[in-house]
C-alpha positions as CSV (number, residue, x, y, z in Angstrom):
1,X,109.5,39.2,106.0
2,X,112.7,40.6,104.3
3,X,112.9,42.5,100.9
4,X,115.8,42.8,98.6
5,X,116.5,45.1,96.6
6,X,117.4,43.7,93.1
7,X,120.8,46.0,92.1
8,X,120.9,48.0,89.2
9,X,121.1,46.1,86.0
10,X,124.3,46.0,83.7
11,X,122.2,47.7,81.0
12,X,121.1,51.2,82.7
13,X,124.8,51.7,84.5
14,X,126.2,52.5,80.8
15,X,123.1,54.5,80.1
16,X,123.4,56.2,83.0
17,X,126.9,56.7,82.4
18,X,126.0,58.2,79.2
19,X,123.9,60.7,80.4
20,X,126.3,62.5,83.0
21,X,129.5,62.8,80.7
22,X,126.7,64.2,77.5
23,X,124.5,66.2,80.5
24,X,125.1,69.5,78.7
25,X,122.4,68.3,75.7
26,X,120.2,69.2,78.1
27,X,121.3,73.0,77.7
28,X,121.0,72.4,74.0
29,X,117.6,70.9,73.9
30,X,116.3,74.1,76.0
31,X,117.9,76.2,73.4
32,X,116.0,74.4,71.0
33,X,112.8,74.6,72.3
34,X,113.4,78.6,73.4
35,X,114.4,78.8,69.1
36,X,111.0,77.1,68.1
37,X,109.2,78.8,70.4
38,X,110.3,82.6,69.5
39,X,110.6,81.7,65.5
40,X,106.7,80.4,65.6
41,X,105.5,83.2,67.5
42,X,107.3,85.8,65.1
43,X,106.2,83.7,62.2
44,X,102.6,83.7,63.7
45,X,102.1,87.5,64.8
46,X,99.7,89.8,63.1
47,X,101.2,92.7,61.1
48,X,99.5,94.9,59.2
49,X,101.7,95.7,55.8
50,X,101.1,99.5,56.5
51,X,102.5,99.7,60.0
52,X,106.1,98.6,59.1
53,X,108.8,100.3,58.3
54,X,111.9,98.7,56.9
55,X,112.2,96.3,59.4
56,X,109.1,95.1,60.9
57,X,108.3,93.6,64.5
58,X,109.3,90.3,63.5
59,X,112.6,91.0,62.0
60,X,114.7,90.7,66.1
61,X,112.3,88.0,66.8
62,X,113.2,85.8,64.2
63,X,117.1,86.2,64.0
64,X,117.2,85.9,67.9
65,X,114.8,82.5,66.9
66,X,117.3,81.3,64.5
67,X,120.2,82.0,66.4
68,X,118.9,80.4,68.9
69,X,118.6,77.4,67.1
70,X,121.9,77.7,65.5
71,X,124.0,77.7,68.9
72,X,121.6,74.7,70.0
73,X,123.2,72.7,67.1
74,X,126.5,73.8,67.6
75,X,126.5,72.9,70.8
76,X,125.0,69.8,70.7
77,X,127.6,68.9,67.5
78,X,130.2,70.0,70.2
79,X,129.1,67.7,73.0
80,X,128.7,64.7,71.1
81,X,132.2,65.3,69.9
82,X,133.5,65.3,73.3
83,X,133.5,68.9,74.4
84,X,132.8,69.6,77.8
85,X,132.6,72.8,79.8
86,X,134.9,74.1,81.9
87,X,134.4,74.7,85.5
88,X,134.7,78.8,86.5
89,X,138.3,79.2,87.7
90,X,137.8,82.9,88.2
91,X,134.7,83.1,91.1
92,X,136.1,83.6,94.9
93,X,133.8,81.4,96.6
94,X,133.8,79.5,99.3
95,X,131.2,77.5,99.1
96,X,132.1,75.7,102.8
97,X,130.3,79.1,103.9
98,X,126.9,80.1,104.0
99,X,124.7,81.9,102.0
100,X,124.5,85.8,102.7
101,X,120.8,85.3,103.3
102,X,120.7,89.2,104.9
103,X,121.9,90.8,101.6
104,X,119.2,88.6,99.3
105,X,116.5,89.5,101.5
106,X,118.1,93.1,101.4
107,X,117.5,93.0,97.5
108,X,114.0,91.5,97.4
109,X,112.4,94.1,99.2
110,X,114.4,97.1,97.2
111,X,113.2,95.6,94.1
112,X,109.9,94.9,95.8
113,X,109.6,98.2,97.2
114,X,110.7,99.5,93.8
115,X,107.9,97.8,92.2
116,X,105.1,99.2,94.9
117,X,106.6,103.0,94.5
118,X,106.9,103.2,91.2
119,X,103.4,104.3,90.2
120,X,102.9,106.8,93.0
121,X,106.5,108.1,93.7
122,X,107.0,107.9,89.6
123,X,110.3,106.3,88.1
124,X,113.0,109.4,89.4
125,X,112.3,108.7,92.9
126,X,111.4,105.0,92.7
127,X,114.6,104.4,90.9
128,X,117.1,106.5,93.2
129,X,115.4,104.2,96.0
130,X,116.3,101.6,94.1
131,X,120.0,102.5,93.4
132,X,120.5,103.4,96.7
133,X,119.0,100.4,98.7
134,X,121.0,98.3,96.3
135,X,124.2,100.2,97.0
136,X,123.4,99.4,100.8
137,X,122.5,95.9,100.3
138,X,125.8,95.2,98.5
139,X,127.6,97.1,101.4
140,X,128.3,100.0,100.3
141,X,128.0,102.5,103.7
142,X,128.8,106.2,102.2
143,X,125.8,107.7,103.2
144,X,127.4,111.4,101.5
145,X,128.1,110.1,98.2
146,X,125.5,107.1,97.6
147,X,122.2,108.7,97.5
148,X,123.7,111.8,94.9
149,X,125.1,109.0,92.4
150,X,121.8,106.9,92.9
151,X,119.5,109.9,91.9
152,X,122.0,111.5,89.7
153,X,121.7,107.1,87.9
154,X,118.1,107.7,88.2
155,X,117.2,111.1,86.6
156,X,119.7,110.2,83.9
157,X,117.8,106.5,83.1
158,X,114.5,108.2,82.8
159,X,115.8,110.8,80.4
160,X,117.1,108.6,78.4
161,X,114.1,106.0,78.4
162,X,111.6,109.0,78.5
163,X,112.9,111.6,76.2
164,X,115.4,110.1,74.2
165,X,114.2,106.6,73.4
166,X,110.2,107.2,73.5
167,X,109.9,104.7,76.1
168,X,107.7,106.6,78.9
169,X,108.5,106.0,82.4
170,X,106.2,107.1,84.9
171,X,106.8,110.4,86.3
172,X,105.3,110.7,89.8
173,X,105.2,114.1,91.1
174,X,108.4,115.3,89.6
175,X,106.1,115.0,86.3
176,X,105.8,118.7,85.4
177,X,109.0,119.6,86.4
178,X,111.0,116.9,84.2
């Protein structure tokens, strides 16, 4: 028993065709959806009329929302008219070689470990960790200099977050003497 395959009609190949030169509608159509999705959750979230100040909570929500929708149209309007992007000439990779699979591991478990330490080590000593495992990951071997910039990066994010901006960071044990 033999099978054929039947080929590939005339009318799909232009279809086809179609849809790799126009691919980047695909990249406006997710902008589209992200825009609807943020503009009716800002239209539909509670606010009590006392709680706002000049600009309430949905004020970001709904300009990101609407911009969001606005650069799905232009760039939908620009790929229909032919536009197409641009491969990056700038990025010095060989892709012949293979991924650094050591330094993305390396990564995963800082931020990993960040995320475990964070509640008992608090966000000072969490985050020099985290500075400082990156700095390794990345190759960075200046074991003198690294960890003084990564808890010198740390302390100075949670006082900014914490004390300046109102947004509180844990504290760990270095709590009462932040």
């Amino acid at each position: 028993m033999t099978t054929t395959t039947e080929p590939v009609s005339d009318e799909t190949e232009p279809r086809r065709s179609w849809l790799k030169e126009h691919s980047e509608l695909g990249v406006s159509v997710l902008l589209l959806v992200l825009g609807v999705l943020v503009l009716t959750d800002a239209l539909t979230m509670d606010v009590d009329i006392a709680q706002r100040g000049p600009v309430g909570p949905r004020t970001v929500p709904i300009v990101v929302g609407a911009g969001l929708l606005v650069i799905a149209a232009l760039l939908a309007v620009d790929v229909l008219r032919g536009g197409r992007g641009e491969a990056e000439s700038g990025e010095d990779v060989d892709l012949s070689e293979p991924a650094d699979w050591r330094t993305v591991l390396l990564l995963a478990g800082v931020f990993l470990a960040t995320a475990v330490l964070i509640d008992p080590l608090g966000f000072p000593l969490a985050g020099a960790l985290l500075f400082w495992g990156a700095a390794f990951a990345l190759g960075s071997r200046r074991y003198d200099r690294d960890p003084l910039i990564a808890a010198a990066l740390s302390l100075l994010t949670y006082v900014v977050f914490n004390n300046l901006l109102g947004v509180p960071l844990p504290g760990g044990p270095l709590m009462g003497v932040l």
